[in-house]
C-alpha positions in Angstrom: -74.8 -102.7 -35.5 -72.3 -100.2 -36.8 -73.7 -97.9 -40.1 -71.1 -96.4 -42.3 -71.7 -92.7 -42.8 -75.4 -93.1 -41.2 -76.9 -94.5 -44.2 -80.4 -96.3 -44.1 -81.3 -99.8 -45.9 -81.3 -100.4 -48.7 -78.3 -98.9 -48.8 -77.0 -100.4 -45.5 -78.4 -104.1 -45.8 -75.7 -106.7 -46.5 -77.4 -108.4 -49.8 -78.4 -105.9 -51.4 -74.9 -103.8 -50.9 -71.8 -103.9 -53.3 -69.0 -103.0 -50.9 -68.1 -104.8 -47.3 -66.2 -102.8 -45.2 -65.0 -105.0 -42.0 -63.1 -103.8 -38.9 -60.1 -105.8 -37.6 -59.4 -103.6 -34.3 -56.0 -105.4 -33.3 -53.5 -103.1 -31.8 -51.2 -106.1 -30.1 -47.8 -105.5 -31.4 -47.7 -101.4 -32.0 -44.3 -100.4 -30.2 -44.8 -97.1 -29.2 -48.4 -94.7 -29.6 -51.3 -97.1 -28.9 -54.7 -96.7 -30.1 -55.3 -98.6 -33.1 -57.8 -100.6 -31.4 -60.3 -97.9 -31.1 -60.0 -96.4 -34.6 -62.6 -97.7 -36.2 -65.3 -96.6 -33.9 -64.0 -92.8 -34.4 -63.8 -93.5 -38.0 -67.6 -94.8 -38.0 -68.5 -91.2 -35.6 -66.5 -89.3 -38.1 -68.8 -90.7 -41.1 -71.9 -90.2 -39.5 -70.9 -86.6 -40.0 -69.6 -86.5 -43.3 -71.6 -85.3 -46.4 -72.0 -87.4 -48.6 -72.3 -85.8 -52.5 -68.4 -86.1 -53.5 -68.3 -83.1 -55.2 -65.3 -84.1 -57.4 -67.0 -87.0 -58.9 -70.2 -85.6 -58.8 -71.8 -89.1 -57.2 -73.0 -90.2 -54.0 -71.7 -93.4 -54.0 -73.1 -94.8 -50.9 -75.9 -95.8 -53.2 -74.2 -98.8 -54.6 -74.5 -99.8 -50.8 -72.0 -100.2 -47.8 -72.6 -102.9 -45.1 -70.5 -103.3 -42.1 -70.1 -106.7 -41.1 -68.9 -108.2 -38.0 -65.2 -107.3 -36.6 -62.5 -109.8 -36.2 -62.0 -109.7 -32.5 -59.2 -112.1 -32.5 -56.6 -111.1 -30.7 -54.6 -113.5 -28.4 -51.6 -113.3 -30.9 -50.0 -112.0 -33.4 -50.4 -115.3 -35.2 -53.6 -115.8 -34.5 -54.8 -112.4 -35.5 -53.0 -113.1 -38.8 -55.2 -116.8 -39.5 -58.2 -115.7 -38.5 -57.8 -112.6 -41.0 -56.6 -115.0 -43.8 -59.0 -117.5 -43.6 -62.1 -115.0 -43.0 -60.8 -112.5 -45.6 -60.5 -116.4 -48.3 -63.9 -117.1 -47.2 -65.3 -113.5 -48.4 -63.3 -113.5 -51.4 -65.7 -116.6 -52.3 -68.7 -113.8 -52.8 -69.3 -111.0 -55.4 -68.7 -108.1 -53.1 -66.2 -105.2 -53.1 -64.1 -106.3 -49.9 -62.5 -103.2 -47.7 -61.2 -103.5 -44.2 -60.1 -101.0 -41.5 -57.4 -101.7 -38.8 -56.2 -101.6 -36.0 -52.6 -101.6 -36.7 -50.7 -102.6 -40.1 -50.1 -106.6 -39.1 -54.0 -107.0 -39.9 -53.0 -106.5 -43.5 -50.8 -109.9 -43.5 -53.7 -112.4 -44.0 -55.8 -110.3 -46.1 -52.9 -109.8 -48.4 -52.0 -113.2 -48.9 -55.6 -114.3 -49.4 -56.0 -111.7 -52.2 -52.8 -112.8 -53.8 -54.0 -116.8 -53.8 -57.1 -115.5 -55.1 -55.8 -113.1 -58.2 -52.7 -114.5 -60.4 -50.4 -112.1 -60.6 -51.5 -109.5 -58.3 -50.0 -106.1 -57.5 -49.6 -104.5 -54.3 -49.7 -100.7 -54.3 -48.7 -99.6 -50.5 -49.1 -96.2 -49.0 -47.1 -96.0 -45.7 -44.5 -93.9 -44.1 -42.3 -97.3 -43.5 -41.0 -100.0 -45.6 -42.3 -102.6 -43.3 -40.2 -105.3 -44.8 -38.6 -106.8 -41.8 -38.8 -111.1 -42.1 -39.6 -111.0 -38.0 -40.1 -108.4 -35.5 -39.9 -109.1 -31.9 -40.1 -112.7 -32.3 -43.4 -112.9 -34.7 -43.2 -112.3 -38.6 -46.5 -111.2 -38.2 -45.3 -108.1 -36.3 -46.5 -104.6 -37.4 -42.9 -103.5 -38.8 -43.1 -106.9 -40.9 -46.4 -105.8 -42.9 -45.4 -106.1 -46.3 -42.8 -108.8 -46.1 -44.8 -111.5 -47.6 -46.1 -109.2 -50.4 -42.8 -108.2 -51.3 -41.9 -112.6 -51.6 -45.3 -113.2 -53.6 -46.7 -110.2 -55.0 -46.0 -107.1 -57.4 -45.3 -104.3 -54.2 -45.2 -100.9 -55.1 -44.3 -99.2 -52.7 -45.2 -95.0 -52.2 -43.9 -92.2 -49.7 -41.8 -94.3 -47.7 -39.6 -92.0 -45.6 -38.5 -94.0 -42.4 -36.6 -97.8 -42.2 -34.3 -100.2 -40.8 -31.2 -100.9 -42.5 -32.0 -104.8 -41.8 -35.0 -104.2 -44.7 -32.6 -103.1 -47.3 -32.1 -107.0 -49.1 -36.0 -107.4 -49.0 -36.1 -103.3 -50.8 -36.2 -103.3 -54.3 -35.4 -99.6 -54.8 -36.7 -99.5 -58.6 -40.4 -99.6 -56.7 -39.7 -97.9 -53.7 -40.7 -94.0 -54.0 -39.2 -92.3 -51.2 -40.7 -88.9 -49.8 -37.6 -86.9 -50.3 -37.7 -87.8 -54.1 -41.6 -87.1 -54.3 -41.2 -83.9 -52.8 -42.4 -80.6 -55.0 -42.9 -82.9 -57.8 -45.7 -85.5 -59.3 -43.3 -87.4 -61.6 -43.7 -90.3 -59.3 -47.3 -90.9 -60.4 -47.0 -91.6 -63.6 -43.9 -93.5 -62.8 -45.3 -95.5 -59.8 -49.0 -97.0 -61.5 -46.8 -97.6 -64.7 -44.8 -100.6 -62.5 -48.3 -101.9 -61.7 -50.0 -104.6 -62.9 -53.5 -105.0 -64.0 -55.1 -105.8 -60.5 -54.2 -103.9 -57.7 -54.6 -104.5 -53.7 -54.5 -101.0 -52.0 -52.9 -100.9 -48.7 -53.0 -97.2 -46.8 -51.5 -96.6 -43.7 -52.7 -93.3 -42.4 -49.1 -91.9 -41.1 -48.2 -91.7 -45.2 -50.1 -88.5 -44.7 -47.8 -85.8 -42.9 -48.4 -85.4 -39.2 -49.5 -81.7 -39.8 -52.7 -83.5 -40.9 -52.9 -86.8 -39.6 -51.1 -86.7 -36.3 -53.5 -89.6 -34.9 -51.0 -92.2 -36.0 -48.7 -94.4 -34.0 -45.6 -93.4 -35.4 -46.4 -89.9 -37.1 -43.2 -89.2 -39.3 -42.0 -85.7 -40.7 -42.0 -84.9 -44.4 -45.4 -86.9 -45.5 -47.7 -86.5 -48.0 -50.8 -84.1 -48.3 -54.2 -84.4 -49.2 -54.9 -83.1 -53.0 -51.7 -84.6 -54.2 -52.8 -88.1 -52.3 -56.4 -88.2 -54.0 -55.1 -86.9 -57.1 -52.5 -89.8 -57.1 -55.1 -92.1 -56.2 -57.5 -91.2 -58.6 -54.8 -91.8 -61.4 -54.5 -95.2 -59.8 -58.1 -96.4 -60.0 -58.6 -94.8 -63.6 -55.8 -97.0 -65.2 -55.8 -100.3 -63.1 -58.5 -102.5 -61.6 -58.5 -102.2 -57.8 -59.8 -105.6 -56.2 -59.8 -104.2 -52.8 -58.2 -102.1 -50.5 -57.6 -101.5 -46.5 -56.6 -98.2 -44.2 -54.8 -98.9 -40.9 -53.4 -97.1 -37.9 -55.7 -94.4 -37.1 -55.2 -93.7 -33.1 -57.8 -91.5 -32.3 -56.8 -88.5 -30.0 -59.8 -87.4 -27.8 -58.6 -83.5 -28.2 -58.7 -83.9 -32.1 -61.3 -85.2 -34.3 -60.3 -84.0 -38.0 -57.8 -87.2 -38.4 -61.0 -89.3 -38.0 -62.4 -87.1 -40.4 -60.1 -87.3 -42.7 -59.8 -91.1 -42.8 -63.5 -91.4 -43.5 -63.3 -89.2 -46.5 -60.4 -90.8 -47.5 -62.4 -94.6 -47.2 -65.4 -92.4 -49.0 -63.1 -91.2 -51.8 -62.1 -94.4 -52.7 -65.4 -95.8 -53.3 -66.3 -92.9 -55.1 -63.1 -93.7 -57.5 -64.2 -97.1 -57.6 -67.7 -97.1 -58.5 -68.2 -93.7 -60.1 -65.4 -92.5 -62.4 
């Protein structure tokens, strides 16, 4: 049984804990670094080391209690990955928990999204990625990594921040009016403001971990140039849970390298910063 951040019950056991935090380790349709599949158990090593006072909030927020419940291990297809993930993510959505998930790679995202968007009328997506991934199908599956946000940009509110690589095909599914590009973010926080006002009320947060510039967070499948850093992410983020309700949230593509540890670091204070945002501000 996998413990987020080494935490003991009560803080640990699954009734008594607000938050669910589930692994989906599928890594089937990444097209060039591999790894996914083995980022949540570096992500879980990383946390075990990891204070756990937030300084900035002054909480520690793994008292409202974290349980780790069993990974979806599908992985036969692309397709299949994508039903198991919707119909387990519509079954949990039928509690009173905080729901957050960790991939694997970005197609994980597909069912969860479209069970939180049945589930919450009018629901905004706010995504965090270095690529639009907007294609309709990729490779012959629609459930394809590079088609990620496809069906949230068809049936939700997609915001969409630091985007910075694409392919020309995505342009009709683009709407540039809630695209924020990294070369117009650059030196500047206008796009905050800007970005959480073209939210709605309820938000799903969906990170993937090569927003971040490779300089910090190389352990990505496709690290791009020209990403974002830390403080200006968790200040943007903190604006973000302040002024909108966020129903739940996921962080994918962490590809652990063996001769670096501080990606997995990072991704587990990130996961522990958002909680802290959620439950203590």
């Amino acid at each position: 049984m996998k413990v987020f951040g080494g935490i003991d019950n009560p803080y640990s056991d699954h009734d008594k804990a607000k938050v669910l935090l589930q692994s989906i380790p599928y890594d089937g349709t990444s097209t060039w670094g591999k790894g996914a599949d083995n980022g949540f158990d570096a992500f879980i090593e990383a946390s075990e080391n990891m204070e756990l006072y937030d300084i900035e909030t002054d909480s520690e927020v793994y008292k409202q209690g974290i349980n780790v419940i069993d990974s979806i291990m599908e992985s036969s297809s692309a397709e299949a990955v994508f039903k198991a993930t919707y119909s387990n993510t519509k079954e949990l959505l039928k509690g009173n928990k905080f729901l957050t998930f960790f991939g694997g790679e970005h197609s994980i995202s597909i069912g969860i999204i479209k069970a939180f968007y049945e589930k919450f009328d009018n629901l905004s997506v706010l995504q965090l990625d270095a690529h639009a991934d907007l294609r309709s199908s990729y490779m012959g599956t629609p459930y394809n990594h590079a088609c990620a946000l496809h069906d949230a940009s068809l049936n939700t509110n997609l915001v969409q921040v630091g985007i910075r690589s694409m392919d020309i095909s995505e342009m009709k599914f683009l709407n540039k009016d809630k695209c924020f590009f990294a070369e117009q973010m650059y030196g500047n926080d206008h796009w905050m403001q800007k970005s959480i006002d073209l939210l709605g009320e309820k938000v799903y947060l969906t990170i993937d971990l090569d927003v971040f510039d490779p300089s910090i967070m190389p352990a990505t499948g496709t690290p791009e140039p020209g990403g974002l850093n830390w403080n200006d992410t968790i200040k943007y983020l903190r604006k973000v849970f302040e002024q909108k309700e966020v129903v739940g949230f996921d962080i994918v593509e962490l590809a652990p390298l063996a001769e670096n540890k501080a990606p997995n670091f990072l991704a587990s204070k990130l996961y522990y910063k958002l909680l802290s945002y959620k439950f203590e501000l």
